[in-house]
DOLUMZA-571993 format. One record per residue (C-alpha): residue number from 1; residue in one letter; x, y, z. Coordinates in pm, 1 decimal. Layout:
# residues N
<node num="NUM" residu="A" px="X" py="Y" pz="Z"/>
...
***
This chain:
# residues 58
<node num="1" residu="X" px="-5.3" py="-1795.6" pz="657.4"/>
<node num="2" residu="X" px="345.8" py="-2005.7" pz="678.5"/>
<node num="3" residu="X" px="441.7" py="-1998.4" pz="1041.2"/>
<node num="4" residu="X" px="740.6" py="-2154.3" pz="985.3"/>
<node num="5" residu="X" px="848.2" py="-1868.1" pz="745.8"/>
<node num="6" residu="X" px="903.7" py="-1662.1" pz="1003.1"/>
<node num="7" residu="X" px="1176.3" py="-1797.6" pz="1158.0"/>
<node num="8" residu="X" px="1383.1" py="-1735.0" pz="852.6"/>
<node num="9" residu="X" px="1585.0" py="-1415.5" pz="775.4"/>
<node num="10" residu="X" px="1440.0" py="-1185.4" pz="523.3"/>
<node num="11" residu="X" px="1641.8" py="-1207.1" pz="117.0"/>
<node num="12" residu="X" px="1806.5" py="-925.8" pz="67.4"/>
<node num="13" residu="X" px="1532.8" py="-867.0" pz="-212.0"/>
<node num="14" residu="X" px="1256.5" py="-862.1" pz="44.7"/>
<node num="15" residu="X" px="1479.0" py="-630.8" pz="262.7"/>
<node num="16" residu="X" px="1474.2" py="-371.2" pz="-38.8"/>
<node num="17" residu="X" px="1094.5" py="-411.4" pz="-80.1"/>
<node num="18" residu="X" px="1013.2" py="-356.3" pz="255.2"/>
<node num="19" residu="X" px="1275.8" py="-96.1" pz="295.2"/>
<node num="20" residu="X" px="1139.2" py="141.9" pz="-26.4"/>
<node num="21" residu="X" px="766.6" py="72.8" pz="68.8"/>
<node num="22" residu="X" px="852.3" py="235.6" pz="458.0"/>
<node num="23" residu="X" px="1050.1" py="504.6" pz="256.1"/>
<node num="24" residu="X" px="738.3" py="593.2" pz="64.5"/>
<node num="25" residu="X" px="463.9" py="501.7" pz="272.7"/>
<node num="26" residu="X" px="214.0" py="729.5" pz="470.4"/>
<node num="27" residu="X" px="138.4" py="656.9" pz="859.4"/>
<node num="28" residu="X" px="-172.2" py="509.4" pz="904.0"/>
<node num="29" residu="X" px="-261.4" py="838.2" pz="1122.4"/>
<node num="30" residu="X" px="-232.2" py="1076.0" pz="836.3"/>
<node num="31" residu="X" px="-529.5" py="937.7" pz="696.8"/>
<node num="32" residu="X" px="-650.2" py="1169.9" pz="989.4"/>
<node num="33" residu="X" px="-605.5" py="1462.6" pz="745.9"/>
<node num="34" residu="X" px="-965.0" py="1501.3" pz="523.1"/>
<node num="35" residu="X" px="-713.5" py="1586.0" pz="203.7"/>
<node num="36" residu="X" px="-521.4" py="1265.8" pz="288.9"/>
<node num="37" residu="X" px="-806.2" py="1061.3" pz="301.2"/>
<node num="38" residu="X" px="-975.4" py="1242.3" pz="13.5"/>
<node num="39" residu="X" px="-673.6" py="1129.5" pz="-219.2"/>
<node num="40" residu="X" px="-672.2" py="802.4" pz="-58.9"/>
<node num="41" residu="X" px="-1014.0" py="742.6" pz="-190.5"/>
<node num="42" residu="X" px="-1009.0" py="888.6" pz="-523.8"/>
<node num="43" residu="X" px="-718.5" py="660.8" pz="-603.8"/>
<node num="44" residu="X" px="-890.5" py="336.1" pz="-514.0"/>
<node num="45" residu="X" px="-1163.6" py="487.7" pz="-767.1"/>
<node num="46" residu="X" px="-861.6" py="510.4" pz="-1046.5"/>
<node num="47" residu="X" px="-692.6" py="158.6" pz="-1242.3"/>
<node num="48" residu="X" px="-333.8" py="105.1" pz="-1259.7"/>
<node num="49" residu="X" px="-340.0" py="294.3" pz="-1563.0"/>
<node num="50" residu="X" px="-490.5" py="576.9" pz="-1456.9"/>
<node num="51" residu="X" px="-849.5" py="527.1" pz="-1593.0"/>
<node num="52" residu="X" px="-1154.2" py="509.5" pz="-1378.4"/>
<node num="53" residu="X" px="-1231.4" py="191.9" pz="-1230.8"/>
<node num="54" residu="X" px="-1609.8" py="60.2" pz="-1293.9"/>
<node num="55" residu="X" px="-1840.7" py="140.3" pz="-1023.1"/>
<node num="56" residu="X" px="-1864.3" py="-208.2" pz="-894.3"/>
<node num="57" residu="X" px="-1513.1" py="-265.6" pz="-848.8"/>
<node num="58" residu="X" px="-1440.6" py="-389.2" pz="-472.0"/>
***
C-alpha cells in the first residue's frame, strides 16, 4: 500500500474507472439474494472467455 498516494487527487482516468465500476456494480448485500449469489459463484467457475475454469483454480 502507498500511503502517500492518498493524499493526491484522483486522474481523471481513475475518476472514470471508479465512476463506471459504482455504475455497474452490485451492493455487497445483494449477495443476500440465493440467485445473486448463485450467479456470483458460477461466474468465478467460468474464464474470461467464457470457458470453464479447471477445478483447481483459486
Amino acid at each position: 500500500m502507498n500511503k502517500n498516494a492518498w493524499a493526491e487527487e484522483l486522474t481523471e482516468e481513475w475518476r472514470k474507472a471508479l465512476d463506471w465500476l459504482k455504475r455497474n456494480s452490485l451492493l455487497v448485500s445483494a449477495l443476500a439474494e440465493v440467485d445473486v449469489l448463485r450467479r456470483a459463484l458460477d461466474a468465478l467457475c467460468r474464464k474470461v472467455d467464457g470457458k470453464a475454469a479447471a477445478a483447481k483454480t483459486a
